[in-house]
N, C-alpha and C positions, 0 to 999 in steps of 0.2 A: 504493500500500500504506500508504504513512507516513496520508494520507488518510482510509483505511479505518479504518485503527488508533484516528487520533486520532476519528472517530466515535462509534465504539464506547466511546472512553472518555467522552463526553460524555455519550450516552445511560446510561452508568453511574452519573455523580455524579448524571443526570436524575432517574432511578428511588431511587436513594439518598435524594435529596433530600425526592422527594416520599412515599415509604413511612412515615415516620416520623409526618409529618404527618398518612396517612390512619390511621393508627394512634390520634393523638392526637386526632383528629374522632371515630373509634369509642368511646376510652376515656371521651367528654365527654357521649354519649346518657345521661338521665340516668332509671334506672329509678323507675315511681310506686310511691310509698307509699300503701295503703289505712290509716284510718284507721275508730276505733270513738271515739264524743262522747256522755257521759252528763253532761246537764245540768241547772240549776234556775235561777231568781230571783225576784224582785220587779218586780213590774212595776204602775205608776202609770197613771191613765186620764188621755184626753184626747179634744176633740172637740165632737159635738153629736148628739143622741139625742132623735126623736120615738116613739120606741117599744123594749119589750125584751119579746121574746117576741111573747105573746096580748097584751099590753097598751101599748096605745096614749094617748098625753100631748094632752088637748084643752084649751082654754080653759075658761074658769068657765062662759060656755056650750054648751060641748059640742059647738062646730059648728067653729075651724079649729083644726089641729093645731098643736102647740105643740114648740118644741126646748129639752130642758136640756140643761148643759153636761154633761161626763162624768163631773167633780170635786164634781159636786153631785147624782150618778147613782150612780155606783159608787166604791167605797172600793178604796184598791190594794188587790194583791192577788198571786198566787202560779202560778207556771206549773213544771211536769220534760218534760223530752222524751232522745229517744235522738237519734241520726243513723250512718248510716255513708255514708261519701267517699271518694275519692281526692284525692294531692296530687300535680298534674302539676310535671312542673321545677323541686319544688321552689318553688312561687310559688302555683299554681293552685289552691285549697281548692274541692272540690266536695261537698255534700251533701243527703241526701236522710234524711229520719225522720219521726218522731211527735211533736205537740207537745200534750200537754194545761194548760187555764187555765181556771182556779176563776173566773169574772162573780161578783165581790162585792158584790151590790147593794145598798146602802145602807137599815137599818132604817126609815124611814121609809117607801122603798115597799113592805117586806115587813107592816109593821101597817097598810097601806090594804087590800091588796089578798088578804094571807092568805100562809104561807109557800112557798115556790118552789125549782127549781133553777135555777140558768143554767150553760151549762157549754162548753167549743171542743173540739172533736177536732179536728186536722189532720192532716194530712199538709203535710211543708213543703220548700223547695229554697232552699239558699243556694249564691252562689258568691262567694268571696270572693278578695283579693289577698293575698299574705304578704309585705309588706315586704322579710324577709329570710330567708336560708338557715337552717333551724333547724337541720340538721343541722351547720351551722358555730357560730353565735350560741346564746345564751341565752333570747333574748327576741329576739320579731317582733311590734311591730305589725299590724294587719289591717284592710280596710276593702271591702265588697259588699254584696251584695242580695239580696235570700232575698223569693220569693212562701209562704203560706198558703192551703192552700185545704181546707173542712173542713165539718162540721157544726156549728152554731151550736140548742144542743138549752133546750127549757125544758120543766118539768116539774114540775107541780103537784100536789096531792093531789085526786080528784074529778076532773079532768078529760083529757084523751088528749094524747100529751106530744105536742113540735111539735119538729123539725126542721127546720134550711133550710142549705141548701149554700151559704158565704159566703166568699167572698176578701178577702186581706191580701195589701198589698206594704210591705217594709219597707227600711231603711236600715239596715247590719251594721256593726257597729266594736268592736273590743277588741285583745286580744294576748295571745300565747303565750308564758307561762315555761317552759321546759325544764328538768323538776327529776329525769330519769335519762335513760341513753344507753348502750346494749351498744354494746362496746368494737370492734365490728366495723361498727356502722352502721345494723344492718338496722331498727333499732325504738327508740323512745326515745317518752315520757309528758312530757304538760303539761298542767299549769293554765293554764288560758283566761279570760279577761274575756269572757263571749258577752252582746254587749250589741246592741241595735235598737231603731229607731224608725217605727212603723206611720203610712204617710205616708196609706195608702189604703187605704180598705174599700168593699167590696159594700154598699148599703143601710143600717143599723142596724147591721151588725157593730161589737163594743167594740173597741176601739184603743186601745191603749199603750205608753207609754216602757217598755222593758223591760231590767232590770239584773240580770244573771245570772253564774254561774260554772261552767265545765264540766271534765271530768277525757274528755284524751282520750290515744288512744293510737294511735300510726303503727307501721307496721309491715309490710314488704315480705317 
């Protein structure tokens, strides 16, 4: 009996022991935050360019193709996009949106050849790291990678515009200020440094250092 007894109490402190703990493994799942990202910046060229659009860069006699630099191509220039994401654990930034960017091509090619548009539609996916817990911290560093993939359009007056379906992969870096937070958790707004750099393109796509600022907003 004394046996039995002392059993039973062990198997009591057992279950005691462990309850609390699967308690505190439930209370630690940690619910995602969706997020809305309205963005802009500046963004610099770089690279090398035998062609933009219809027109093609030849030597003085007109038979091999020739590459300019980007910096002696296009002039910076300006891009806005949207995105909506989710943020896993608190770490995992995922996003998917619209990016549009104005191709500033440089006055010299527009008095050779007559004036033009150039212009990027995308669609685009970043994912990136959060440093840190914003819901704790002020500020988080960030650091990922985001592909582009879009229409790359020109469009001239007199002639039938041209589109071509062109990819980008970039390198993501910035960070998040946190400048509000309901008092309960569910949602809080930051200014963002949404900054990348275009390591890789499809063919002739423009590629650039891109310096931007975004206003986003989490919220579960």
């Amino acid at each position: 009996m004394l046996r039995f007894l002392l059993n039973c109490l062990i198997t009591a402190m057992f279950l005691m022991a462990i309850v609390p703990q699967t308690e505190a493994r439930i209370s630690k799942v940690e619910r995602r935050y969706n997020l809305i990202n309205v963005y802009g910046g500046y963004a610099t060229p770089h690279g090398e360019y035998d062609n933009v659009g219809l027109i093609e860069f030849v030597d003085q006699y007109g038979n091999a193709v020739i590459n300019i630099p980007g910096d002696s191509l296009f002039d910076p220039t300006w891009f806005v996009g949207f995105d909506y994401g989710t943020l896993y654990n608190r770490h995992i930034l995922c996003m998917i949106g619209f990016r549009y960017t104005e191709h500033n091509v440089q006055d010299w090619l527009i008095s050779s050849v007559g004036k033009f548009n150039y212009r990027q539609y995308d669609i685009e996916l970043n994912a990136n790291y959060m440093l840190l817990d914003l819901t704790k911290n002020i500020i988080s560093p960030y650091a990922g990678a985001g592909v582009q993939a879009g229409f790359t359009s020109y469009s001239e007056e007199g002639f039938d515009d041209d589109s071509q379906i062109k990819l980008a992969c970039s390198i993501n870096f910035g960070a998040d200020l946190k400048i509000y937070q309901n008092k309960k958790g569910r949602s809080f707004v930051t200014i963002s440094s949404m900054n990348n750099y275009n390591f890789w393109g499809t063919e002739d796509r423009p590629m650039y250092l891109n310096w931007g600022a975004a206003l986003r907003y989490y919220f579960r």
